[in-house]
C-alpha positions in Angstrom: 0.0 0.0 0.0 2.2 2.5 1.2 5.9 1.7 0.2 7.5 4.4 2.7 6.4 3.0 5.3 8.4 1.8 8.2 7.0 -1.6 9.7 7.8 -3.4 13.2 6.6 -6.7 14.0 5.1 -8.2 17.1 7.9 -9.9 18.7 10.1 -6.4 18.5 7.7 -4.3 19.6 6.9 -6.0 22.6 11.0 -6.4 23.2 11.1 -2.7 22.8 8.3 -1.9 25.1 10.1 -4.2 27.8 13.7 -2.6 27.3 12.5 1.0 26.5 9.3 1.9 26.7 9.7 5.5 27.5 11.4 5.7 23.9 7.5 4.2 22.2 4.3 5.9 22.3 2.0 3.0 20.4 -1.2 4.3 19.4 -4.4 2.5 18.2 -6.0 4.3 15.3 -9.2 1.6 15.8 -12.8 2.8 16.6 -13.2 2.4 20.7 -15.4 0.1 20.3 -12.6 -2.6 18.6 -10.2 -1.1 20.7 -12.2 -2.0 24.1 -11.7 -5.7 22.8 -7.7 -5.0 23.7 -4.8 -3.8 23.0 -1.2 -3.4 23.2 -0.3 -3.1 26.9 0.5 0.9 27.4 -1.3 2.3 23.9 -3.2 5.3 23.8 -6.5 5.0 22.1 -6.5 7.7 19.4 -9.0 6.0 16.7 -8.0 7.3 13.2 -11.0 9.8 12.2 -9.6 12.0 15.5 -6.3 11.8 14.4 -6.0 15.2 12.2 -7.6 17.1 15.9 -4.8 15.6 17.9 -1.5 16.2 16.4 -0.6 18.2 19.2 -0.8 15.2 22.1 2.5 13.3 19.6 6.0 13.5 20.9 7.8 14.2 17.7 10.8 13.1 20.0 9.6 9.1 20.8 8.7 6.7 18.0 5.0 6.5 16.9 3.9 2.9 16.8 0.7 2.8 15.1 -1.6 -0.2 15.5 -5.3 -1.3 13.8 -6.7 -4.9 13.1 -4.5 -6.2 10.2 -2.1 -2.9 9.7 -3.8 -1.5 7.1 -5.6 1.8 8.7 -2.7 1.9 10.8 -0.5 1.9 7.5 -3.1 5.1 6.3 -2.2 6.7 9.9 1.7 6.4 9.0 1.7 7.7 5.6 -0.9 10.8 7.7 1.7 11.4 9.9 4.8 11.2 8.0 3.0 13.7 5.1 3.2 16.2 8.6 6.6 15.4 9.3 6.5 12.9 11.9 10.0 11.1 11.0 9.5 8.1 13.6 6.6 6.1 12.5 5.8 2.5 12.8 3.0 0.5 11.5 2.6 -2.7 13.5 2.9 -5.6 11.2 -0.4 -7.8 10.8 -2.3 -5.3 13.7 -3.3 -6.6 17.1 -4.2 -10.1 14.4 -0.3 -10.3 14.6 0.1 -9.2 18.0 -2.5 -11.9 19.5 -1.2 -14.6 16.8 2.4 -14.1 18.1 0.9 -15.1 22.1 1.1 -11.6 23.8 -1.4 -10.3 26.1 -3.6 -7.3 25.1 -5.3 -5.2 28.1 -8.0 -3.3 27.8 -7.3 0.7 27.3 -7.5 2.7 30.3 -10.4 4.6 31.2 -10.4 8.4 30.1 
């Protein structure tokens, strides 16, 4: 789809978020309703039709770890970000479908 685009897979990611989480901010561009089903332990739920209004809450400084279903809205929310300059962006390989298929937990977000 997107040919730019910086992918990390599963396995990684969750390595990273246990060596240097404070380096990640994963974000899950899925409606709330999906995302209330799980997700990647420590994502902020920021479902992709809000992304445009909330530019401001990214740390241009950490790397943006974007996660849907499969990786395809996520991909979309990648290519978004990198057209606004956002260097540091990673679509999560095969979505929380890769995530769950590779045997890691998912939580439920927190509550706003």
């Amino acid at each position: 789809m997107f040919s730019s685009i910086k992918e990390i897979d599963a396995p990684e990611l969750a390595r990273r978020l246990g060596e240097r989480a404070d380096d990640l901010h994963v974000i899950d561009v899925r409606h709330f309703g999906e995302i209330a089903t799980g997700t990647v332990p420590g994502a902020t739920a920021l479902p992709l039709h809000t992304l445009p209004l909330n530019l401001d809450q990214l740390d241009r400084g950490k790397d943006l770890v974007l996660v849907c279903r499969s990786g395809a809205r996520s991909a979309q929310a990648c290519h978004f970000l990198q057209q606004r300059g956002f260097a540091n962006v990673y679509n999560l390989r095969g979505g929380m479908m890769g995530w769950a298929q590779s045997g890691l937990p998912a939580e439920a977000p927190p509550v706003a």
